[in-house]
C-alpha positions as CSV (number, residue, x, y, z in Angstrom):
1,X,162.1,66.0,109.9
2,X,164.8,63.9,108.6
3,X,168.5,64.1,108.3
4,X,168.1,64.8,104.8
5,X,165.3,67.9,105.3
6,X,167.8,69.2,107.8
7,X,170.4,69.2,105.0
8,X,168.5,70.8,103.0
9,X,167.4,73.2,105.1
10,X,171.1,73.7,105.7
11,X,171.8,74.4,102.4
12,X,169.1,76.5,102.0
13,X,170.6,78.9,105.1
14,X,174.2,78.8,103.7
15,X,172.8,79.9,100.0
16,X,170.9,82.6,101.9
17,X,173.6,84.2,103.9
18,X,176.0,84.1,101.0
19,X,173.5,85.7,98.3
20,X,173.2,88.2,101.9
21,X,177.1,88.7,101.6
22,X,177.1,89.0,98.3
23,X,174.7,92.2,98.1
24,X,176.9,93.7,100.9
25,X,180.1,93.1,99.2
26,X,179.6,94.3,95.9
27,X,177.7,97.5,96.9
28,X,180.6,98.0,99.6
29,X,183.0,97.4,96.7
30,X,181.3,99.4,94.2
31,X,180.9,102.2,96.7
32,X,184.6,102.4,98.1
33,X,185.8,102.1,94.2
34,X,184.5,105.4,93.4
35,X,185.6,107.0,96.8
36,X,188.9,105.7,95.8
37,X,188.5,107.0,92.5
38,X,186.9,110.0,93.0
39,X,186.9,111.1,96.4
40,X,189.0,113.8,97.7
41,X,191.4,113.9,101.1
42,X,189.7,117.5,101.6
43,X,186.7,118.5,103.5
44,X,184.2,120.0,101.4
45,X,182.0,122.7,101.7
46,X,179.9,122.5,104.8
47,X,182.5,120.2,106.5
48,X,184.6,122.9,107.3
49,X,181.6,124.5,109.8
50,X,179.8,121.4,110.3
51,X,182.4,119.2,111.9
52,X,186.0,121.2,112.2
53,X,184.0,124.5,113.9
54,X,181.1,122.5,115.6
55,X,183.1,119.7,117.1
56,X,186.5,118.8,116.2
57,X,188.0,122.3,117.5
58,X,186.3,122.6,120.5
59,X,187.1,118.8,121.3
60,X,190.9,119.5,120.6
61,X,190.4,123.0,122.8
62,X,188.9,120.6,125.3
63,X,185.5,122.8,125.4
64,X,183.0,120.8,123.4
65,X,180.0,119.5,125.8
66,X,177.2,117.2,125.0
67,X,174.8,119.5,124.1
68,X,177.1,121.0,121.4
69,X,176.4,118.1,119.6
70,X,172.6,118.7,119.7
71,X,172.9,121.9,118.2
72,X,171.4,122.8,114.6
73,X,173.6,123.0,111.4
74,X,171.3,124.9,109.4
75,X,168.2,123.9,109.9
76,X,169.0,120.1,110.8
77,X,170.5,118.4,113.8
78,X,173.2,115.7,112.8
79,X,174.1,114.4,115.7
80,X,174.5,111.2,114.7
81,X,176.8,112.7,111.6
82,X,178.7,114.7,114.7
83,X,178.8,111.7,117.0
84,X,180.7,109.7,113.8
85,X,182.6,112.2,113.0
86,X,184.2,112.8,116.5
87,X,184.8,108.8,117.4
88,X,186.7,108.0,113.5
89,X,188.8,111.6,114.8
90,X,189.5,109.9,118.0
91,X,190.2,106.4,116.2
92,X,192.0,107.7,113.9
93,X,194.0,110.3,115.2
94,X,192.9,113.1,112.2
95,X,190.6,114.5,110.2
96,X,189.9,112.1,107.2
97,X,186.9,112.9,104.9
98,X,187.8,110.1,103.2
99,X,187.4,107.5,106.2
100,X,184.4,108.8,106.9
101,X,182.9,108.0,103.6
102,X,184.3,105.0,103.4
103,X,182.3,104.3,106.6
104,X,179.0,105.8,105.2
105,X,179.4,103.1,102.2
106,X,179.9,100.2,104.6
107,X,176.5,101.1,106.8
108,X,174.8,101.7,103.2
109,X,176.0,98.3,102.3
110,X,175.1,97.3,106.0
111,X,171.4,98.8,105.7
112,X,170.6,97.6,102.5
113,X,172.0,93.9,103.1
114,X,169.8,94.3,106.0
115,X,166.5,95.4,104.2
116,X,167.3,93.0,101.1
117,X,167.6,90.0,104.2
118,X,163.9,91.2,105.5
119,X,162.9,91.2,101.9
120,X,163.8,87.8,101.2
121,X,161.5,86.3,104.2
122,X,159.2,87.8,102.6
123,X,159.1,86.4,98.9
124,X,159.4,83.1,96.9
125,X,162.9,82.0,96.3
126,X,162.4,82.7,92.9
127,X,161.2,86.0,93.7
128,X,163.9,86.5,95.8
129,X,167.1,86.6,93.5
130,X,165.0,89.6,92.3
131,X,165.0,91.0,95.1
132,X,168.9,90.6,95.8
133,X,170.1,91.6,92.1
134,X,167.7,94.9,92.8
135,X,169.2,95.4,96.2
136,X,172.7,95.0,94.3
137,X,171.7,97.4,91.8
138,X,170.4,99.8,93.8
139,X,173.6,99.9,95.8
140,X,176.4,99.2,93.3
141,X,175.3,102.1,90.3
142,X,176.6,105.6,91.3
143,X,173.1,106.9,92.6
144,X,173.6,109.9,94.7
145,X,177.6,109.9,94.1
146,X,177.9,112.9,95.9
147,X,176.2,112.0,99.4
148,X,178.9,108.8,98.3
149,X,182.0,110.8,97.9
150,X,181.6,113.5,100.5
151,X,182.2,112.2,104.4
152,X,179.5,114.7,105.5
153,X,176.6,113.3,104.0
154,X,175.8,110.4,106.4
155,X,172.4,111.8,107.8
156,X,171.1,110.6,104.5
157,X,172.7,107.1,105.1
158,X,171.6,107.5,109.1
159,X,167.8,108.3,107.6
160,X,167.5,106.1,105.5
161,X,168.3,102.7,108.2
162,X,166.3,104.4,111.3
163,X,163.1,105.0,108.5
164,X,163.8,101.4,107.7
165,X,163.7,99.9,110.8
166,X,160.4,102.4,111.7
167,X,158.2,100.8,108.7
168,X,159.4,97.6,109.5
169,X,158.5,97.8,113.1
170,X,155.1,99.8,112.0
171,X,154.5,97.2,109.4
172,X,155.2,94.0,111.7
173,X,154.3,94.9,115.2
174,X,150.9,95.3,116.9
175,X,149.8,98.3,117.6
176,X,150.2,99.5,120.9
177,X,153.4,97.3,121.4
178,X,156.5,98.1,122.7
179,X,157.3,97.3,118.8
């Protein structure tokens, strides 16, 4: 290939990862603008169980184990949700529902930046501004703007990436493969 190809091929990369940042940014920005215009400081509803009860007072009383954060809230296990929820206490030094969504919108912007990059492999460059404008919408309009505002709701968020990364592993990988 020549030097010019390789240019090209350059440009096309740089245009790819910046259409990539793009999606992430503007759903990240869209996302955090409504936590910062809507979201409240104060845990809400189940928060008050599902975090302060479950984890955050017996890590302060110095009691909570491992296996505490295997056990149900209603009829689900969050542990990821749990796992979150005690590291941003730790990083943070308090209880911030607010932090905590703010982090659920950065690993929704995260996952769907992620599945809009497989996407675009996958199509025409044409095809692929599509693509990227759907990803954008998707992310950016106030869909689901309560799992958004409400710290709590990041199993969606955690469901969502992990059944993401299982169809693209089922849909790429032989079967039978460590894939």
């Amino acid at each position: 290939m020549n030097s010019g190809g390789q240019r090209d091929a350059r440009w096309v990369r740089a245009g790819s990862i910046a259409s990539l940042a793009a999606v992430f940014l503007v759903v990240l920005g869209a996302r955090v603008w409504l936590i910062d215009r809507y979201g409240g400081s104060v845990p809400y509803l189940d928060q008050w169980n599902g975090e302060a009860e479950m984890v955050l007072v017996p890590w302060l009383n110095a009691t909570l184990r491992p296996t505490d954060l295997l056990l149900p809230h209603n009829e689900h296990r969050i542990v990821l949700s749990r796992v979150e929820t005690l590291l941003l206490f730790i990083a943070n030094g308090q209880w911030d529902p607010q932090l905590e969504a703010v982090c659920n919108a950065i690993f929704q912007a995260a996952s769907l930046t992620f599945l809009a990059g497989v996407f675009q492999q996958f199509v025409s460059p044409r095809t692929s501004r599509i693509v990227l404008c759907s990803f954008i919408l998707l992310g950016a309009l106030p869909i689901g703007w309560e799992n958004t505002l409400v710290g709590f709701q990041s199993p969606f968020y955690f469901v969502l990436f992990f059944s993401m990364i299982a169809l693209l592993g089922l849909g790429t990988c032989a079967a039978r493969s460590p894939g």
